[in-house]
ZASEFI-406795 format. One line per 5 residues: number of its first residue (from 1); their letters; for each residue x, y, z of N, C-alpha, C, O, CB. Coordinates in pm, whole numbers, plus 50000, padded with zeros to 5 digits. Glycine has a CB too. Example, Ala and Ser with C-alpha at 12.3 -4.5 7.8 and 13.67 -1.06 7.14 Angstrom:
// residues 2
1	as	51319 49431 50780 51230 49550 50780 51320 49670 50780 51424 49668 50846 51131 49553 50905  51285 49775 50708 51367 49894 50714 51290 50003 50787 51341 50114 50804 51408 49940 50572
This chain:
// residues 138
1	xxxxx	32208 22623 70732 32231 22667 70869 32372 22629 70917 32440 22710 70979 32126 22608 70961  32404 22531 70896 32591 22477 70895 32682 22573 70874 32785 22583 70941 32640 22373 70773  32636 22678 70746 32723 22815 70738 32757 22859 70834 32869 22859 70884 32676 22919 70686  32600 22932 70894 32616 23014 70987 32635 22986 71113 32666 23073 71194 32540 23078 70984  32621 22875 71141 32705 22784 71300 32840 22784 71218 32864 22904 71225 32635 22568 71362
6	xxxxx	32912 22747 71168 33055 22738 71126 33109 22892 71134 33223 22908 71178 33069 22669 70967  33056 22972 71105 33116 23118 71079 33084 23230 71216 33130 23344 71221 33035 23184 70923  32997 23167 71318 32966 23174 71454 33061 23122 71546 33094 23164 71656 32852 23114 71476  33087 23050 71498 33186 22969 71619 33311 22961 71560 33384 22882 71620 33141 22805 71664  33381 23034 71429 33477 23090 71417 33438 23249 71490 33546 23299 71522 33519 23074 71268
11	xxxxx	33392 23288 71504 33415 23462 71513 33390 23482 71699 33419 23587 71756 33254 23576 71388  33327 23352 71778 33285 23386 71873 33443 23230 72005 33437 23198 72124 33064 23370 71848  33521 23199 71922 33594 23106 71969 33712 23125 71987 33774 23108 71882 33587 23017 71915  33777 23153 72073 33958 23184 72082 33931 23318 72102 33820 23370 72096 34078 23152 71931  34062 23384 72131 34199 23367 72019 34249 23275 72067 34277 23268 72186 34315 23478 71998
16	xxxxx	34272 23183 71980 34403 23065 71977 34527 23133 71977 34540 23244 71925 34410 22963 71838  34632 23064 72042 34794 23097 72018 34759 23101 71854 34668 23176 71821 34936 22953 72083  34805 23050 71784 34789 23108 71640 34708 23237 71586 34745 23335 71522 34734 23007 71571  34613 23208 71625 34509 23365 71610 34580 23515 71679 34578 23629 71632 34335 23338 71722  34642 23466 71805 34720 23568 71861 34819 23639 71791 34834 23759 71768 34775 23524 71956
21	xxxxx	34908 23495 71750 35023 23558 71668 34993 23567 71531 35084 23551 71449 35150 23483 71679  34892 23589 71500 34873 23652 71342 34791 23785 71398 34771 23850 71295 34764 23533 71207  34723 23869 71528 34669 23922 71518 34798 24042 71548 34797 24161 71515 34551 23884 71574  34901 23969 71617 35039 24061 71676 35098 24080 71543 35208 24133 71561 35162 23977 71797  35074 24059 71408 35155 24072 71308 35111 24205 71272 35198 24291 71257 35150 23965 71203
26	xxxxx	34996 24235 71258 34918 24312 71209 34809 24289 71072 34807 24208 70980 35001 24399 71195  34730 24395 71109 34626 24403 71002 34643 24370 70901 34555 24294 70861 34582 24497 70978  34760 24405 70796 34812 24398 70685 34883 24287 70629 34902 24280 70507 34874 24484 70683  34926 24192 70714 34997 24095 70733 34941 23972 70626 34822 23946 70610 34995 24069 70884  35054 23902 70557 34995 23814 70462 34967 23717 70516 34876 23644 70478 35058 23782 70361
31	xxxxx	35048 23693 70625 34925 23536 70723 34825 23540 70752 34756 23438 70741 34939 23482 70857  34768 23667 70805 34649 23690 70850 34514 23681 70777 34401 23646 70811 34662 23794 70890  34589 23744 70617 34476 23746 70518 34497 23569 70455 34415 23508 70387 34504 23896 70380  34600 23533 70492 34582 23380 70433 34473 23310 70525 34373 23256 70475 34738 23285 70440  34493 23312 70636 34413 23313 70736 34262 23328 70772 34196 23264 70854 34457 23377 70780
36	xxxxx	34223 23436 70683 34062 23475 70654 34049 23398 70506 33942 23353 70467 34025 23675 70642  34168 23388 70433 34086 23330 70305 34060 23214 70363 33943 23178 70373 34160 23312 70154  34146 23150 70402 34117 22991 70439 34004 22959 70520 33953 22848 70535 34229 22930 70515  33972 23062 70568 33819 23047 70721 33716 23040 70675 33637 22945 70670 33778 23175 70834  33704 23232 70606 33616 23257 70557 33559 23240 70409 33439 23235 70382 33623 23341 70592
41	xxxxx	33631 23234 70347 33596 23254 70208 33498 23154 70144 33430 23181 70045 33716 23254 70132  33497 23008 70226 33410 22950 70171 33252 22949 70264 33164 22862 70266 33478 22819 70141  33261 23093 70344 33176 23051 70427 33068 23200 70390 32949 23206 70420 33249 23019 70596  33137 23300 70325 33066 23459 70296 33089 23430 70180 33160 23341 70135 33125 23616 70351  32992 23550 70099 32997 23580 69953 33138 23710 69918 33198 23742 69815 32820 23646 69911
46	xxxxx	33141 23732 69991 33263 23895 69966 33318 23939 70107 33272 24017 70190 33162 24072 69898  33450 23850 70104 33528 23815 70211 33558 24012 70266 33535 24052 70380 33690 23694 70146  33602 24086 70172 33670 24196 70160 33525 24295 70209 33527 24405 70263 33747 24214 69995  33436 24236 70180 33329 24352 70220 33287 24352 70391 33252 24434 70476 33175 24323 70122  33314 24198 70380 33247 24162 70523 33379 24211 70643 33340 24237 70757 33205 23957 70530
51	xxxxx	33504 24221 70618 33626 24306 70645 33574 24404 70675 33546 24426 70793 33724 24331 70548  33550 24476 70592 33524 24629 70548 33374 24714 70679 33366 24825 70731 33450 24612 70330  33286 24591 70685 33201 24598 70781 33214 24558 70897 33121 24567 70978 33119 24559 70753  33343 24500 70932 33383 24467 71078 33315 24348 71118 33292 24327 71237 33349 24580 71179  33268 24241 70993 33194 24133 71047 33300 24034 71036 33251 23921 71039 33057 24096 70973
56	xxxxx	33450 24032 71024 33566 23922 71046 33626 23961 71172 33656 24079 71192 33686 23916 70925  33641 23889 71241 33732 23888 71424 33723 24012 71460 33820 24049 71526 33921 23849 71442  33650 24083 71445 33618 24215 71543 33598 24151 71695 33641 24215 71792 33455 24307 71489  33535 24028 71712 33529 24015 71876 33678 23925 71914 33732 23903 72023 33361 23912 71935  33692 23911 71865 33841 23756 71843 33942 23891 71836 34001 23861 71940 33847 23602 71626
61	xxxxx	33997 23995 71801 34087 24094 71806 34045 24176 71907 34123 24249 71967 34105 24160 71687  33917 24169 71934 33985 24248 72074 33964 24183 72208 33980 24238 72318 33921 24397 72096  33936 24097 72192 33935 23967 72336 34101 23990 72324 34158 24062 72406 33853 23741 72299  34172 23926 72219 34311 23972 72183 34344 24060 72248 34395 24023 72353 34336 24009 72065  34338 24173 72233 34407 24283 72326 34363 24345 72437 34377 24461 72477 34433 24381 72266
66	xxxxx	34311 24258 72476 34264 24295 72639 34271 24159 72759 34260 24159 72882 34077 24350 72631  34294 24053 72661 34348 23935 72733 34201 23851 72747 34194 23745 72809 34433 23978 72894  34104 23902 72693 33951 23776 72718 34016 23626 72633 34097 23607 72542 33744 23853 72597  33957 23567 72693 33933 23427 72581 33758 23391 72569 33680 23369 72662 34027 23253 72661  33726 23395 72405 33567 23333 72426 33519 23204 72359 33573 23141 72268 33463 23435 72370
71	xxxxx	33442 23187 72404 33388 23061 72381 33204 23061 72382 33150 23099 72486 33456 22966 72503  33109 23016 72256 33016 22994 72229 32961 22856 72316 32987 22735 72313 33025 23002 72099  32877 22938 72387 32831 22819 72503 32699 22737 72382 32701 22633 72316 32736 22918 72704  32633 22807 72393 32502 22798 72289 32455 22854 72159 32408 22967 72172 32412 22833 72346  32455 22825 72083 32399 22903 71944 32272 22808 71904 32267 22686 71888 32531 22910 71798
76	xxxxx	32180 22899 71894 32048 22866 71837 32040 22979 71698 32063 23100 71685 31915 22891 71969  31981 22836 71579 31922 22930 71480 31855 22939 71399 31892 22881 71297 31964 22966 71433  31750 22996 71394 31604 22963 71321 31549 23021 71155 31518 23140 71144 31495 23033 71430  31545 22972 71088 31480 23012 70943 31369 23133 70959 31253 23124 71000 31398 22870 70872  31427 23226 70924 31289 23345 70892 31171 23285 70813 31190 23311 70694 31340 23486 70788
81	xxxxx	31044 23208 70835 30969 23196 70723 30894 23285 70633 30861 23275 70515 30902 23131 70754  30873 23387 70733 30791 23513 70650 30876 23629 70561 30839 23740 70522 30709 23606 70770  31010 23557 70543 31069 23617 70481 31103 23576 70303 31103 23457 70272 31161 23623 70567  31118 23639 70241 31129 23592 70070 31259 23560 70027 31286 23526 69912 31085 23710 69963  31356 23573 70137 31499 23560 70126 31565 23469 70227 31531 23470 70345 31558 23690 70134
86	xxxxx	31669 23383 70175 31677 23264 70242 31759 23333 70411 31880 23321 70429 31781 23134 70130  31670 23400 70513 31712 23469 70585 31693 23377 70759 31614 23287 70789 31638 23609 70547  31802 23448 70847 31830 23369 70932 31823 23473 71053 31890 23576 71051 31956 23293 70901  31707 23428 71196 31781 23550 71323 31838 23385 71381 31805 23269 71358 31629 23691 71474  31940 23455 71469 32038 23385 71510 32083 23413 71679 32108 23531 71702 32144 23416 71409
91	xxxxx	32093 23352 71755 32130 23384 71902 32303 23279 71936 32352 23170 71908 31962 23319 72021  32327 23370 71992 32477 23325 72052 32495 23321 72207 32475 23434 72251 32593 23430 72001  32520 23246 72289 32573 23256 72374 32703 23237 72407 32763 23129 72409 32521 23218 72417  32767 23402 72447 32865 23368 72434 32981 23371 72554 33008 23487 72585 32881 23425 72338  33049 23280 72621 33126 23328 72755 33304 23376 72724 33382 23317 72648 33120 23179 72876
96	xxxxx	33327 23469 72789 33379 23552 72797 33461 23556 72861 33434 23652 72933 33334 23613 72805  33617 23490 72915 33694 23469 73045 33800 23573 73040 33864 23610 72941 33758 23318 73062  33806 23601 73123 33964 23672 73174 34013 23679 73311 33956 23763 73380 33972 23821 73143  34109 23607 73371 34162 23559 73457 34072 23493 73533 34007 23399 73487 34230 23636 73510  34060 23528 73636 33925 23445 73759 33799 23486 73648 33733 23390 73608 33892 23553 73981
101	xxxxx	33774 23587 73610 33564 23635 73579 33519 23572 73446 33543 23578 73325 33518 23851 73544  33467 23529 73505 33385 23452 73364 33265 23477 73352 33209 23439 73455 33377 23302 73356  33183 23528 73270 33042 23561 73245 33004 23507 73045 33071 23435 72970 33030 23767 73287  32886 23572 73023 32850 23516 72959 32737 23610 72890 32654 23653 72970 32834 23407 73017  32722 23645 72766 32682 23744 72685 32576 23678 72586 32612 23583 72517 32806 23809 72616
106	xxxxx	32450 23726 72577 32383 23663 72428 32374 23778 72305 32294 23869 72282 32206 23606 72458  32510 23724 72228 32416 23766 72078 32352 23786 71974 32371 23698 71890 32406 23780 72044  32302 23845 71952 32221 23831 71836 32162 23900 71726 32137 24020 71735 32152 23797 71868  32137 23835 71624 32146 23927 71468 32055 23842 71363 31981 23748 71392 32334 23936 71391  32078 23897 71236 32001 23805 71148 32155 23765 71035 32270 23808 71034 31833 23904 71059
111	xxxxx	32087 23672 70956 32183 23650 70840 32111 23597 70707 32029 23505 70701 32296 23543 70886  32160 23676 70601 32126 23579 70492 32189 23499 70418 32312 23506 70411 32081 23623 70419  32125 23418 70357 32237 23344 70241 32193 23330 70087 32082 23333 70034 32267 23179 70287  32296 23316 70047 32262 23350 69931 32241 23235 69830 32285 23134 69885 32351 23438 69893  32194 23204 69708 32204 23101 69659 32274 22992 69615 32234 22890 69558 32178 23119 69619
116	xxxxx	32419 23036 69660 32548 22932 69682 32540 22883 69832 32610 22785 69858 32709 23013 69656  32466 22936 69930 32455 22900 70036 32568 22965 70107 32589 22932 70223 32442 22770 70039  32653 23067 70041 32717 23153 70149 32653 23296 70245 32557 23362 70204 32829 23200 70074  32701 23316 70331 32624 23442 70386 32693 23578 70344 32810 23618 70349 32617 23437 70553  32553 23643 70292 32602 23720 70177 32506 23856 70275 32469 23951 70207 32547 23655 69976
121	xxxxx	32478 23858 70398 32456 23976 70500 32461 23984 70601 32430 23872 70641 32377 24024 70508  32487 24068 70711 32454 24025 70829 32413 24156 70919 32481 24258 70928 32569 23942 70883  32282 24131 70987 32258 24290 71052 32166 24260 71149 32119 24151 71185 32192 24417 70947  32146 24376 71189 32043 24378 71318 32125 24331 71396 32053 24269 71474 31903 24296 71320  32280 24309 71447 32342 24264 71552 32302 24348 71640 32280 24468 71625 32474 24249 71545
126	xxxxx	32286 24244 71788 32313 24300 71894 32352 24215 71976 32301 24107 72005 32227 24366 71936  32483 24284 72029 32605 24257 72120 32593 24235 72264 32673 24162 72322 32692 24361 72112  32479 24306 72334 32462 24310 72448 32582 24379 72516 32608 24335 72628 32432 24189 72485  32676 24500 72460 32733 24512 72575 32896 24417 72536 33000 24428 72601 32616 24448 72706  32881 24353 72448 33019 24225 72465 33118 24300 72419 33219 24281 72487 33016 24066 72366
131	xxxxx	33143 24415 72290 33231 24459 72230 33304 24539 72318 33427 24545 72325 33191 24512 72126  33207 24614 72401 33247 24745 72517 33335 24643 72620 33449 24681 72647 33074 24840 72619  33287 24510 72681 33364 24437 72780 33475 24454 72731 33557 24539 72767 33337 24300 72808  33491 24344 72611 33600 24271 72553 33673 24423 72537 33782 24402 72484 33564 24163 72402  33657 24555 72560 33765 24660 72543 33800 24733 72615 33855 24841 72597 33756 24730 72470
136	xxx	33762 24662 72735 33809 24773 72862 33955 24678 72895 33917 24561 72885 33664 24788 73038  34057 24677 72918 34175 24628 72951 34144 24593 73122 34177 24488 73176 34302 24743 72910  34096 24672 73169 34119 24619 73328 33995 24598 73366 33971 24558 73480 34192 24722 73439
C-alpha cells in the first residue's frame, strides 16, 4: 500500500517551482523524462505505458497551466479481498487552490500490483469533476 500512497501524493501534490519549470520545457524534454524515471519508475511496472494512458501528471500539468496548486488532504486505501489479484480501490482527497478559492475534490479508482509490488494498473478512476476544474483558466 506504500506504493500507492507514494505514487498518489506524487500525482495529486504541487506543481512545485521545479515541476513548473520542467513542465514549461516541454513534453519531450530530457529533464522531464529524467524526472518521471526518477519518481516513477520504481513505483509502476511500465513507466512508458502508464504515460501513454495519461496516468503520469495529467492533474500536476494542468493545475500547471491554469495556475491551481494541489494538495492531498486525505488518502484512504483498502485491499480488495474478494479479489484474486493483489488489487486496491483507493480514495483521494484532494484540495485544489487558485488564488483566494480553495475547494476540495474526492478521487477515486482501483489499483493493482504486481508481484514486484509495483502498480502495474489503474482504472475505474473517478475524478469528480477535478480534471474539467483544473482546465478552465478563469
Amino acid at each position: 500500500m506504500e506504493t500507492i500512497k507514494a505514487y498518489l501524493n506524487l500525482e495529486y501534490t504541487g506543481p512545485t517551482d521545479k515541476q513548473s519549470s520542467l513542465f514549461d520545457k516541454g513534453l519531450q524534454a530530457p529533464e522531464l523524462d529524467a524526472y518521471i524515471t526518477e519518481n516513477y519508475e520504481p513505483l509502476v511496472a511500465n513507466v512508458d505505458g502508464f504515460i501513454n494512458k495519461h496516468h503520469v501528471l495529467l492533474y500536476l500539468m494542468a493545475a500547471n497551466k491554469s495556475g491551481y496548486q494541489l494538495k492531498p488532504v486525505h488518502i484512504n486505501i483498502d485491499k480488495i479481498e474478494s479479489s484474486e489479484y493483489d488489487a486496491y480501490q483507493y480514495e483521494v482527497e484532494v484540495q485544489h487552490m487558485k488564488d483566494e478559492d480553495e475547494n476540495t475534490t474526492i478521487v477515486s479508482g482501483r489499483m493493482n500490483l504486481n508481484e514486484e509490488g509495483e502498480i502495474s494498473i489503474i482504472r475505474n478512476v473517478d475524478d469528480n469533476g477535478l480534471l474539467d476544474t483544473l482546465r478552465k483558466e478563469k
